[in-house]
TORGUKOL-56526 format. One record per residue (C-alpha): residue in three letters; x, y, z. Coordinates in steps of 0.05 Angstrom, whole numbers, plus 5000, padded with zeros to 4 digits. Layout:
<pts>
ALAXYZ ...
</pts>
This chain:
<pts>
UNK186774066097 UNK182073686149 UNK181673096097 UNK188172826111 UNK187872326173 UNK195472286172 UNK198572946175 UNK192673466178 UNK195574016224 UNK188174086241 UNK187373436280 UNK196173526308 UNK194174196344 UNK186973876373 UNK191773266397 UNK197173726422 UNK191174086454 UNK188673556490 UNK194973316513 UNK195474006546 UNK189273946580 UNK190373256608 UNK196873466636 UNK194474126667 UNK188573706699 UNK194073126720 UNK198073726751 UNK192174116782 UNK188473456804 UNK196473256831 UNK195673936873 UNK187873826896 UNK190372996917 UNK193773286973 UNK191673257041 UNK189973837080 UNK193573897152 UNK190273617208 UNK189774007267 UNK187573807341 UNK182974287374 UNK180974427444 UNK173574317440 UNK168374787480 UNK166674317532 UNK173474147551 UNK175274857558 UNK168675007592 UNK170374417642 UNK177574597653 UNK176175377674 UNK170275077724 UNK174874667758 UNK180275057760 UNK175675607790 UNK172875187832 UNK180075007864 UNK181075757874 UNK174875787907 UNK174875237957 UNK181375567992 UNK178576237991 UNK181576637930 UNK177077147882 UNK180876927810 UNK177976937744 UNK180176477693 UNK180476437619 UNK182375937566 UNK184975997498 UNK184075547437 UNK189975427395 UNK189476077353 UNK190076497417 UNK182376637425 UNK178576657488 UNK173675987491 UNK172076117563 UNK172776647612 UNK169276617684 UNK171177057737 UNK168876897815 UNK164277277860 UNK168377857889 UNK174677697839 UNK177278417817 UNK176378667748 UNK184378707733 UNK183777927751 UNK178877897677 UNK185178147648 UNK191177777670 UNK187477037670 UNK186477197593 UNK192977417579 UNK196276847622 UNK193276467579 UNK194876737512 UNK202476787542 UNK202476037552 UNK199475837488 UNK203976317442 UNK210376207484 UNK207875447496 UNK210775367562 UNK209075577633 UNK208276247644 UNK212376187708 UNK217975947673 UNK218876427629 UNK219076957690 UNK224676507717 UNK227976437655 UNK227677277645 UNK230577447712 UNK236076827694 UNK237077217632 UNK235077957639 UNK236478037560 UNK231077617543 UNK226678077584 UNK224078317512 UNK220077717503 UNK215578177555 UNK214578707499 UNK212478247436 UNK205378427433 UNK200678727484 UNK198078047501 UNK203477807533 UNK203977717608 UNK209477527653 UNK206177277713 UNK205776617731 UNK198776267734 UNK198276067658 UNK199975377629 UNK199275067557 UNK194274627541 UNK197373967503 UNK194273367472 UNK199972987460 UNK205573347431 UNK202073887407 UNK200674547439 UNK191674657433 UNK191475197483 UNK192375577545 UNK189775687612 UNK191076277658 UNK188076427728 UNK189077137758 UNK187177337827 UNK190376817873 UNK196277177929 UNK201376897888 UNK202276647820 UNK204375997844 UNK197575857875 UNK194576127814 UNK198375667771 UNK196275047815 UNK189475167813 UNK190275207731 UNK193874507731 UNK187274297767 UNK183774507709 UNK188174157663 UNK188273537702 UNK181073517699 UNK181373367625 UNK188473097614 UNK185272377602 UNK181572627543 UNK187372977507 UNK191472487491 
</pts>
C-alpha cells in the first residue's frame, strides 16, 4: 500500500496530518503574535516623592496628617504618617487614597455629588475600603488613572486635599 506515490492513503493521511499541524501552529502562533496590553505604572520613587511633599505641606502650616499612596491596583506604595499625627489618620490617608483611585475622581467630589444625590450614598458601602472624605485625589499620567493619594489629619478635608495636590504637583511633569 505505501508503494504507490499517487494514491497511497498512507502518504494522504501524513499530508492531511501535516496540514493540520501547520494550521493549528498558524492559529496558535496567530494567538501568541498578539501584543500584550501596556500599562503605565506609578513607579516607587514618584510615589515616595509625592507623599514627602505632600507631608511636608501639611507640616509647614502645622497639621499632624499621614499620607498614603496607591498604585494602580489599589495597593499601598507609600504610607508616612507625621510626628504627633493620630493613628485613625494611618487609616483614612490609605483609604482616601484607594477611594480616589477605584472611583478615579476626587474624593471630595464624590461627597458633593452624594449629598447632591443622597441615592447614590451607596457608593459609600461598596467595599470596606472606601472613604468619603475629602483629602484623596487620583493620580493620572495622561488619560489614564495610575493611582491615588490621600492625606488624613488636616482640620478639614479641604486642606487635606490641598496639601495632596502638592504632592501631585510635585511629580505632574513626569507623568505625562
Amino acid at each position: 500500500m505505501s508503494r504507490d506515490p499517487s494514491g497511497c492513503p498512507r502518504r494522504r493521511g501524513a499530508a492531511f496530518a501535516a496540514l493540520v499541524a501547520i494550521g493549528l501552529i498558524a492559529a496558535a502562533g496567530g494567538t501568541a503574535a498578539q501584543e500584550l496590553p501596556r500599562e503605565k505604572i506609578l513607579p516607587l520613587a514618584l510615589a515616595q516623592q509625592a507623599a514627602d511633599v505632600a507631608l511636608a505641606a501639611c507640616v509647614s502650616q502645622g497639621y499632624r496628617v499621614a499620607v498614603a499612596v496607591v498604585d494602580g491596583a489599589g495597593l499601598v506604595r507609600v504610607q508616612i504618617r507625621a510626628d504627633g499625627a493620630a493613628p485613625h489618620t494611618l487609616d483614612s490617608s490609605g483609604r482616601k487614597a484607594y477611594t480616589a483611585l477605584s472611583l478615579r475622581q476626587a474624593t471630595a467630589d464624590l461627597v458633593k455629588l452624594v449629598q447632591e444625590h443622597p441615592e447614590a450614598a451607596g457608593i459609600g458601602d461598596m467595599n470596606e475600603r472606601i472613604l468619603l472624605l475629602a483629602g484623596g485625589l487620583p493620580i493620572r499620567a495622561g488619560e489614564a488613572v495610575v493611582g491615588g493619594i490621600g492625606v488624613g489629619g488636616a482640620p478639614g478635608g479641604h486642606l487635606d486635599a490641598a496639601c495632596a495636590q502638592a504632592g501631585i504637583d510635585a511629580i505632574a511633569d513626569r507623568l505625562k
